[in-house]
N, C-alpha and C positions, 0 to 999 in steps of 0.2 A: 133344713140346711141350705146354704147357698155354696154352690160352689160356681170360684173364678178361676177360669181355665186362661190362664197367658199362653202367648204365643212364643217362649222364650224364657227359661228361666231370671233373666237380668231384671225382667217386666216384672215378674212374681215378686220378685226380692222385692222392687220397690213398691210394690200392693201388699207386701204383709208389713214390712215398716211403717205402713200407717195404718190398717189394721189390727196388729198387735198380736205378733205368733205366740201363743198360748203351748203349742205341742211340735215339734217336726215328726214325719214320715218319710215314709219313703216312696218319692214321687210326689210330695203332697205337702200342706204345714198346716192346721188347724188354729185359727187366730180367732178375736173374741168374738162375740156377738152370734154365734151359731155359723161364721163363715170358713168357707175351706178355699186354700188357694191354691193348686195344681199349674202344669205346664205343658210345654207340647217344644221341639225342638225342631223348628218350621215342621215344615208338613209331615205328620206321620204315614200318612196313606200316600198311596201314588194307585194310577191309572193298572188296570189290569193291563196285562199283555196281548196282543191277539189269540194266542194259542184259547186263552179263555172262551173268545166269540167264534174261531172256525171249527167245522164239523168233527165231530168222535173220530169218525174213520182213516182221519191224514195218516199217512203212516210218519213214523218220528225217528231222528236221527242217533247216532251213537249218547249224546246227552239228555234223550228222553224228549226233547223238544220236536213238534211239528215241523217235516221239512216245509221250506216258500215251496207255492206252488202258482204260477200267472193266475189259471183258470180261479182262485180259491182271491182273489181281486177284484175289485178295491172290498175292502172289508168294513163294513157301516154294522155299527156295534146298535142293537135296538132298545135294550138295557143298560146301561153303564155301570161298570163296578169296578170297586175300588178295593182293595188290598193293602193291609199292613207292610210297609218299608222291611224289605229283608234284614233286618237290623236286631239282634236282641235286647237294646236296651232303647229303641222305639217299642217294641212290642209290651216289653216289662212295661214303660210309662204307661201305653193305650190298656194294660190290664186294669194298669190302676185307674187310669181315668174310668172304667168303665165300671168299676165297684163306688166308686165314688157317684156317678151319674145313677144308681140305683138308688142312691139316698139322698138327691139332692132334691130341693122342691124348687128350686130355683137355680139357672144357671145365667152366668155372666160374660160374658165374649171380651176377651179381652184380649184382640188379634191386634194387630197392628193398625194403625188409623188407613189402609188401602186397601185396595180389591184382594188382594192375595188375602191379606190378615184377616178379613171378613170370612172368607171361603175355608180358612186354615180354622177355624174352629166349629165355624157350619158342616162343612163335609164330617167334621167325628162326630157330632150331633145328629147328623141323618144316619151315618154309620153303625151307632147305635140305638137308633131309631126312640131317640129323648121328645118326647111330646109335653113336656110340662113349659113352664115359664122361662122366658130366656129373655135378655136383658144387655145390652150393648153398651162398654165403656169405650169411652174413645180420650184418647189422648195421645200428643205428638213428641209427648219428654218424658222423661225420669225424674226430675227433680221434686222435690216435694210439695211444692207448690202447688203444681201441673197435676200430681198425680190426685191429691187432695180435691181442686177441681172435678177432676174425672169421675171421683167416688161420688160425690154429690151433683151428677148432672147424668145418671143412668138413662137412657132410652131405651125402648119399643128395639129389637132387636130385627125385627121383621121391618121396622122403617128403611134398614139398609140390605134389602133383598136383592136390590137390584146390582149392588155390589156384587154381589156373592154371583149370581148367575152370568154377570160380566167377566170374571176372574173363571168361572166356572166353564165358560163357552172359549175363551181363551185357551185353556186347558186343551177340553178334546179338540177342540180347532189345530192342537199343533201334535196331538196325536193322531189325527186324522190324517194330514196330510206327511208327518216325520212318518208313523209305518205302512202308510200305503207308497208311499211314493220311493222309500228307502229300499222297498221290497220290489217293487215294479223297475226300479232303473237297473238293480242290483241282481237280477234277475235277465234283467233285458241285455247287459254287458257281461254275463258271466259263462262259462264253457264247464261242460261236464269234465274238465280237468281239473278247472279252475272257476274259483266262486271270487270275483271284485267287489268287497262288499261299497255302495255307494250314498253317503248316508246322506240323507235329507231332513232339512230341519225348516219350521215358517218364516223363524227369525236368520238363523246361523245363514241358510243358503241364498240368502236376498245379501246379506251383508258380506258375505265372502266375495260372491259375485263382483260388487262394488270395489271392496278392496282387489280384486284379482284387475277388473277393469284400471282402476286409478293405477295397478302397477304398471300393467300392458301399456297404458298409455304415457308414463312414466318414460318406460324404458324405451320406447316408439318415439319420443320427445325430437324434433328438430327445430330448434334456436331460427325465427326471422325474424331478422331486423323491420323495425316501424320508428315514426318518426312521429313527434309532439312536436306543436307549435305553438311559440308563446309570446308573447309580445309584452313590455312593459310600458304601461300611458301614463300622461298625468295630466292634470288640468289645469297646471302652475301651482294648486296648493296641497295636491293630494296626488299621490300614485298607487298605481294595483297593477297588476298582470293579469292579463287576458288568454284565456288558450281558445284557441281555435278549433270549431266544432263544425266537421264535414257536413255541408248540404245536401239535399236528398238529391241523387244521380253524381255526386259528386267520383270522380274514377280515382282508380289508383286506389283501392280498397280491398281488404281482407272480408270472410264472412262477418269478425267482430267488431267491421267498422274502422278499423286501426288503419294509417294510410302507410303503405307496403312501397309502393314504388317510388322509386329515387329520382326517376324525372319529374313525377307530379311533386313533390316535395321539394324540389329548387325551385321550380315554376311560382309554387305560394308562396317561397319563401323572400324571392327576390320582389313577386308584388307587396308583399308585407309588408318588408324592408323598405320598399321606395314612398309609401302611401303617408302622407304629412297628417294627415287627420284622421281621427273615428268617430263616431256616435253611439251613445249610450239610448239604446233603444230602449230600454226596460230598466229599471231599478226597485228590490224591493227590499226591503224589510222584514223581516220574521222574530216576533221575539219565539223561543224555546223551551221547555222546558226539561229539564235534566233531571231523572229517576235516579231512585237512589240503588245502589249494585245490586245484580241477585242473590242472593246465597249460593252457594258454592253445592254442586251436586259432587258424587265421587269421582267420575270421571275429570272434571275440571280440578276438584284441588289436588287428582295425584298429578295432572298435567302441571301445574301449578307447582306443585313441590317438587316435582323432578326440575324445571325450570330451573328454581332459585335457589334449592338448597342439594341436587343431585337426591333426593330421599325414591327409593323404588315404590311400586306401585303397592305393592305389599307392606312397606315402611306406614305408607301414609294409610292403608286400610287399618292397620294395625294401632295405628296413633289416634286416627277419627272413632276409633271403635272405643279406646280407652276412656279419651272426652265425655263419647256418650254413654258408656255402662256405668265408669268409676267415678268419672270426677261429674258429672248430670248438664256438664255446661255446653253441651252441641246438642242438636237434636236430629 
């Protein structure tokens, strides 16, 4: 048997429309040629908790969990494990998958073409410790075309390992540092009256900071005036404007170069004004060349649609998601 594990039921669907579903189950479809097509609803597993890796004897709070303790810090897991998603209809699927992976002689990865989608069906494969033949579809669309492609151009699964451990070292990289450092600060500001929990994340706490900073400085804003200088020349048969570019020691200067002072700024302006000729010291030429747009990531088109049409951010997750499940035309 073969069985293709998608990362996503939508992906299934269009992996047995060109395989040809023979039988549905449940969690599962059985299509012709001995293949079986299964799902996974992104990641079924997630990272254990630390309660997992620190010592038997913690004593545990009113919810049965391990109080924080400083001393019992930073915590460096030596084994890593992973855990079925508290979810019962994650678990029901990972059963199924796992009856299925006993009968399969062949399995097909069929996660999403990036590091995540690599790791999202890698990790239930070492989870259930599958040593047979494994086999990697890749593909970046739903439509039929694309997906037909995909079936006839199967790869070596272990070609893209490096993916997997990329996505995978990503992973404990932001558990490593979200609960040691969530539990060290929150710990560090908290009073036996009172617990501040203070969360820490690799991405969220770099990018808050940012936003916190751009607000600070926002609200901190004081308005100074600066001056541009621009002159219009011509040669009798042609004219351009020239702007005026401060010399190195030139005064009357901001850190960003802007010229600030209102005496230096009459001073050039009246020599400007008076001066009957210029020289074109340099002249050049460039031809260019003009790329065609990028495609549009999610973050730019809901910018983008909020813009021109008012659509919220949700509207347009909700619209791009339609494109690419139902109707196969985005990718």
């Amino acid at each position: 048997m073969k069985l293709w594990i998608a990362e996503k039921p939508s992906v299934a669907k269009a992996i047995c429309a060109e395989l040809g579903i023979v039988k549905k189950g449940a969690g599962f479809n059985e299509c012709k040629g001995g293949n079986v097509v299964t799902w996974c609803f992104g990641h079924l597993l997630e990272q254990a908790e630390p309660d997992f890796y620190t010592d038997a004897d913690i004593p545990v709070n009113k919810k049965g969990k391990k109080i924080w303790r400083m001393k019992d810090l930073p915590i460096f897991p030596k084994i890593w494990k992973l855990n079925a998603k508290n979810d019962k209809g994650v678990k029901a699927q990972l059963k199924t998958i796992k009856g299925l992976l006993v009968r399969a002689d062949i399995v097909v990865n069929c996660g999403d073409p990036d590091r995540e989608g690599q790791l999202l069906v890698d990790e239930i494969l070492e989870f259930f410790k599958y040593r047979k033949s494994v086999q990697r579809f890749w593909v970046s669309a739903q439509d039929s075309a694309s997906i037909r492609k995909g079936l006839a151009s199967l790869q070596p699964n272990a070609k893209f390992k490096g993916m997997k451990l990329a996505a995978e070292g990503r992973s404990r990289a932001d558990w490593l540092l979200g609960m040691n450092l969530t539990r060290a600060l929150t710990l560090a500001h908290s009073t036996k009256q009172q617990r501040r929990l203070i969360a820490v994340g690799r991405v969220q706490t770099p990018t808050l900071a940012l936003v916190a900073q751009r607000d600070e400085s926002v609200k901190n804003f004081k308005p100074v005036p600066f001056y541009n200088l621009r002159s219009l020349l011509s040669n009798g048969s042609a004219s351009f404007t020239a702007t005026w570019k401060p010399s190195e020691g030139q005064i009357g200067l901001d850190s960003e170069k802007r010229l600030i002072s209102n005496e230096e700024a009459k001073k050039l302006f009246n020599e400007l004004s008076n001066a009957q000729s210029a020289t074109v010291l340099k002249a050049e030429k460039t031809a260019k060349k003009t790329s065609q747009p990028k495609v549009f990531s999610l973050a730019d088109i809901q910018l983008e649609a909020s813009n021109r049409f008012g659509f919220t951010a949700q509207e347009t997750l909700d619209t791009c998601q339609s494109l690419y499940e139902v109707h196969k035309i985005a990718s």
